[in-house]
C-alpha positions in Angstrom: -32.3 -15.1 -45.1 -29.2 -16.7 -46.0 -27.0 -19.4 -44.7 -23.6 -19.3 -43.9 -22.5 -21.4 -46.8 -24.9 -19.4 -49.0 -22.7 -15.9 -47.9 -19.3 -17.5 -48.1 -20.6 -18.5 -51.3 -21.3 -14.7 -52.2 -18.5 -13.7 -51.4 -16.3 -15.6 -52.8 -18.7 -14.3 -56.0 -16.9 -11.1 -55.2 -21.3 -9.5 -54.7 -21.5 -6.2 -53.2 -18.1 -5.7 -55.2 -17.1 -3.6 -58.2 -18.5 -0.1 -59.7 -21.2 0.5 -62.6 -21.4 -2.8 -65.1 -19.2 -4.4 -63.4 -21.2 -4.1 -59.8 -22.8 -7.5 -58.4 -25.4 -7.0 -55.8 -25.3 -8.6 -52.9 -28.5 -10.3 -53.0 -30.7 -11.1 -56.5 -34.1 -11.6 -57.4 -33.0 -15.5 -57.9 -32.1 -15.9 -54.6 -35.3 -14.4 -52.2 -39.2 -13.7 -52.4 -39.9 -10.2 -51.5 -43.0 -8.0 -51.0 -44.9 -7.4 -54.3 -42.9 -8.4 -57.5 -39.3 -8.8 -57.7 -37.7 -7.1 -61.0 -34.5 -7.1 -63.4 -34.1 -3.9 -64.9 -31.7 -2.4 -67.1 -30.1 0.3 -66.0 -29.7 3.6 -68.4 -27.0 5.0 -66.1 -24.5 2.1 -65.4 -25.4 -0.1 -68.4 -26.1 -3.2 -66.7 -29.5 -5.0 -65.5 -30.5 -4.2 -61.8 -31.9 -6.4 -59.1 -34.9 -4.8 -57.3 -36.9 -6.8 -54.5 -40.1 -4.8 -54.6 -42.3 -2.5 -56.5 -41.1 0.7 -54.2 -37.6 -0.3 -54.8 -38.2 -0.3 -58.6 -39.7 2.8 -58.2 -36.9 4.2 -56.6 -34.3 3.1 -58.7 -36.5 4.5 -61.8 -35.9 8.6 -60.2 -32.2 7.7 -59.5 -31.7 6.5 -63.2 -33.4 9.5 -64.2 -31.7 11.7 -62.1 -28.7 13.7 -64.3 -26.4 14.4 -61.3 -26.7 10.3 -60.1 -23.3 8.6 -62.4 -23.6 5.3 -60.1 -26.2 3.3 -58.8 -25.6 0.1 -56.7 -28.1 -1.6 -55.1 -28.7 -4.3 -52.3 -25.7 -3.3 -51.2 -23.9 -5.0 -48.2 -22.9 -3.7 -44.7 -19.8 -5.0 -43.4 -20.4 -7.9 -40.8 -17.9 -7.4 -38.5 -19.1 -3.2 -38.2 -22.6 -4.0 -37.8 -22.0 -6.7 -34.7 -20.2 -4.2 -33.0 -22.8 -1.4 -33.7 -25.5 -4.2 -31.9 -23.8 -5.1 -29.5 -23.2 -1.8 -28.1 -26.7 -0.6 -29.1 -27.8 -3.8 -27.0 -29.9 -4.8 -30.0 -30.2 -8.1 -31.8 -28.3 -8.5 -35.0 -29.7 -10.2 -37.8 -29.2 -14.0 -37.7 -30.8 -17.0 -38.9 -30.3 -20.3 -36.9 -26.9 -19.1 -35.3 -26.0 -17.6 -38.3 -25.0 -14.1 -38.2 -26.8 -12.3 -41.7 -24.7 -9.8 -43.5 -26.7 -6.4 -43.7 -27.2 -4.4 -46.5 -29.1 -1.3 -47.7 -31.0 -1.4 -50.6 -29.6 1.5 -52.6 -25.8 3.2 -52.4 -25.6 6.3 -54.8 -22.7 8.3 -56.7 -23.1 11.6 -57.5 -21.4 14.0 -59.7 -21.8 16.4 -56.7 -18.4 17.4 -54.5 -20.4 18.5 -51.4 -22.7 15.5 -51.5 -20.7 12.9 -53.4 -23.0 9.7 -52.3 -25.8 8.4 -49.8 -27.2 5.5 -49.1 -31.1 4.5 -49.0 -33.6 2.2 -47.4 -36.7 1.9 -48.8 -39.6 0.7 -46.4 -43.7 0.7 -47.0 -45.3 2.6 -44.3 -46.7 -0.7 -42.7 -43.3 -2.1 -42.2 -42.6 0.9 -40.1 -45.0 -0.3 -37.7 -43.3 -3.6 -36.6 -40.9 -2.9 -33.9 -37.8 -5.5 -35.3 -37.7 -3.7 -38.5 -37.1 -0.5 -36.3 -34.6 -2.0 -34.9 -32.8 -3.1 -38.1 -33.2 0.1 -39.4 -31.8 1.5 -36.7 -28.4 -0.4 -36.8 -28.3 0.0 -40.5 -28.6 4.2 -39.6 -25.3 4.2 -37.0 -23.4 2.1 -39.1 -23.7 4.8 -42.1 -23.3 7.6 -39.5 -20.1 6.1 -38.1 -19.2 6.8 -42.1 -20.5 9.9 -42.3 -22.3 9.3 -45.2 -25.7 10.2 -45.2 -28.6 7.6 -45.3 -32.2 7.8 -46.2 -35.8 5.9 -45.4 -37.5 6.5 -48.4 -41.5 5.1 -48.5 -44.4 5.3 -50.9 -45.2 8.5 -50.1 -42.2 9.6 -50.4 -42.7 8.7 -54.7 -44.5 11.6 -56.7 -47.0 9.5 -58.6 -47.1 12.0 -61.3 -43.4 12.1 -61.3 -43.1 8.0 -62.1 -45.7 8.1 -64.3 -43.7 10.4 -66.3 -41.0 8.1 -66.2 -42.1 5.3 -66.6 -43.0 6.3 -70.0 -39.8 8.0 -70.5 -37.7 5.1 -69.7 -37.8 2.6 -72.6 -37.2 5.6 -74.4 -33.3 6.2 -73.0 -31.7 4.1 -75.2 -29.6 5.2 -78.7 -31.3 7.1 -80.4 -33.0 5.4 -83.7 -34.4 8.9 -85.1 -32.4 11.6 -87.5 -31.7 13.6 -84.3 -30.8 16.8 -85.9 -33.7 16.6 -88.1 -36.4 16.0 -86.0 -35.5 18.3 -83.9 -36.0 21.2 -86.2 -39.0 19.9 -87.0 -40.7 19.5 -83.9 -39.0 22.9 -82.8 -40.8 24.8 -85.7 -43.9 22.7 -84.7 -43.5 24.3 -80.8 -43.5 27.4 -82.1 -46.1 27.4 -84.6 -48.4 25.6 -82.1 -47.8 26.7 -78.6 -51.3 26.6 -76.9 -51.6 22.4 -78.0 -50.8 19.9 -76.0 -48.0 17.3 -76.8 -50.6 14.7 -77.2 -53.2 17.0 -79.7 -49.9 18.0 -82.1 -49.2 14.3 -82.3 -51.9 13.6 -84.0 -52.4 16.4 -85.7 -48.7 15.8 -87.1 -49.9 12.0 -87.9 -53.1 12.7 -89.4 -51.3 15.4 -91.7 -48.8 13.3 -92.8 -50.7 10.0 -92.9 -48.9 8.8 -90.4 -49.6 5.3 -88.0 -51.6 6.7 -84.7 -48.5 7.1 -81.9 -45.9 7.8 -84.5 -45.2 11.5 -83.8 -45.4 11.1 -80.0 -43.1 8.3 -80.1 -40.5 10.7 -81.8 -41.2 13.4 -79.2 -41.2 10.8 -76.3 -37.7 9.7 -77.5 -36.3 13.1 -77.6 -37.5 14.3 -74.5 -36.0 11.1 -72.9 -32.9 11.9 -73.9 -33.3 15.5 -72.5 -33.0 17.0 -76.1 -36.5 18.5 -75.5 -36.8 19.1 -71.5 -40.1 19.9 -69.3 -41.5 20.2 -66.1 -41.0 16.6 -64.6 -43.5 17.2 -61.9 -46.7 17.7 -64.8 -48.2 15.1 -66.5 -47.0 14.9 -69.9 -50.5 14.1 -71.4 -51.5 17.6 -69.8 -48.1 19.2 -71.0 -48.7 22.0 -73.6 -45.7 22.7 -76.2 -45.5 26.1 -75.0 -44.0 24.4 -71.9 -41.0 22.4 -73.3 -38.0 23.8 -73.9 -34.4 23.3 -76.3 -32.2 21.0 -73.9 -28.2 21.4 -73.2 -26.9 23.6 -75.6 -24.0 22.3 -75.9 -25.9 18.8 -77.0 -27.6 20.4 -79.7 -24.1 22.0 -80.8 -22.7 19.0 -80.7 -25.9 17.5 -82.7 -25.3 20.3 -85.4 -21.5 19.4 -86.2 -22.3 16.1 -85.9 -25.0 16.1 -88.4 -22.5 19.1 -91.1 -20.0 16.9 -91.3 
């Protein structure tokens, strides 16, 4: 919890302010402990490192980073005091507050997306044994008629609510999103002749049959694949394992990438 100096401080720091790179968090990893380990993460979608407080929050941000339709991700993102005292006091329940000082709220996620009928929401992320204590109810509680009185929907997400095969998958994928450092264009003709030829393998026996044929080091072919399927020139079936995922099962990407890829690459 903060003191009062400590938010005055933030906020003359402008946190909880600005959109994409330019977004500061209300509160950082420097600034609390948490439960589990605190992370910095870069983020693929705004170009900027992200400040997560807990292994389910990195979890979290990991899907909406991966997520196509998500173009803004902002997290530990701040509640407006003098809202939130009003919501409690007509609720009749305690507001935050440390030592007489009243705490500025916030929700751990608030999310743009490139969707007119659902444009952004906002998420909490709580383990299932923090759902037990009655105070954190409470909090949650005000934090849900605050974003109602928006009318911007708001979501408890929990460790449950995370596929496991789903991060795994991503997890892998993710140092992967970055430029790419591979002759795009060529490699995907190769590897698309290779699907073809070899439908009924899996991803990770044509790797090394691909690396073994071309005396490649172990890993080299699968980190080529891995780097286009991050980049959704090759795209599967999030939900299966890729180390189960046979090549009859991935498919070309946006067309209109791999058009783009072509002229690109003719000119």
């Amino acid at each position: 919890m903060a003191t009062e100096k400590q938010q005055d401080n933030w906020i003359k720091e402008d946190r909880g302010q600005g959109y994409l790179k330019n977004y500061k968090p209300w509160v950082t990893v420097r600034d609390f402990g948490s439960k589990g380990r605190s992370h910095r993460v870069y983020g693929h979608t705004t170009k900027r490192t992200h400040h997560l407080l807990s292994d389910l929050e990195l979890a979290t941000f990991l899907l909406l980073d991966w997520n196509p339709s998500v173009i803004d991700i902002r997290e530990q993102f701040p509640l407006p005091l003098q809202a939130t005292t009003q919501i409690a006091d007509h609720a009749q329940i305690t507001h935050p507050r440390v030592r007489n000082t009243l705490q500025i709220m916030s929700s751990d996620f608030y999310v743009d997306r490139k969707d007119s009928k659902q444009p952004n929401f906002a998420l909490q992320t709580k383990y299932m044994t923090d759902l037990e204590d009655i105070r954190t109810i409470e909090k949650l509680e005000l934090e849900r008629r605050y974003w109602e009185s928006t009318k911007i929907p708001w979501y408890i997400l929990t460790e449950k609510d995370i596929p496991a095969t789903v991060l795994h998958n991503i997890k892998w994928l993710y140092p992967a999103m970055r430029e790419s450092t591979i002759p795009v264009y060529e490699k995907l003709n190769d590897y698309i002749q290779k699907f073809a030829q070899y439908p009924h393998l899996t991803l990770i026996e044509l790797s090394k049959k691909v690396d073994q044929a071309y005396d490649l080091e172990l890993g080299s072919s699968l980190s080529e694949i891995r780097e286009l399927l991050a980049q959704r020139y090759f795209i599967f079936d999030i939900t299966k394992d890729y180390k189960k995922l046979k090549l009859s099962e991935i498919t070309l990407g946006d067309i209109e990438v791999w058009e783009e890829i072509r002229h690109v690459s003719n000119q």
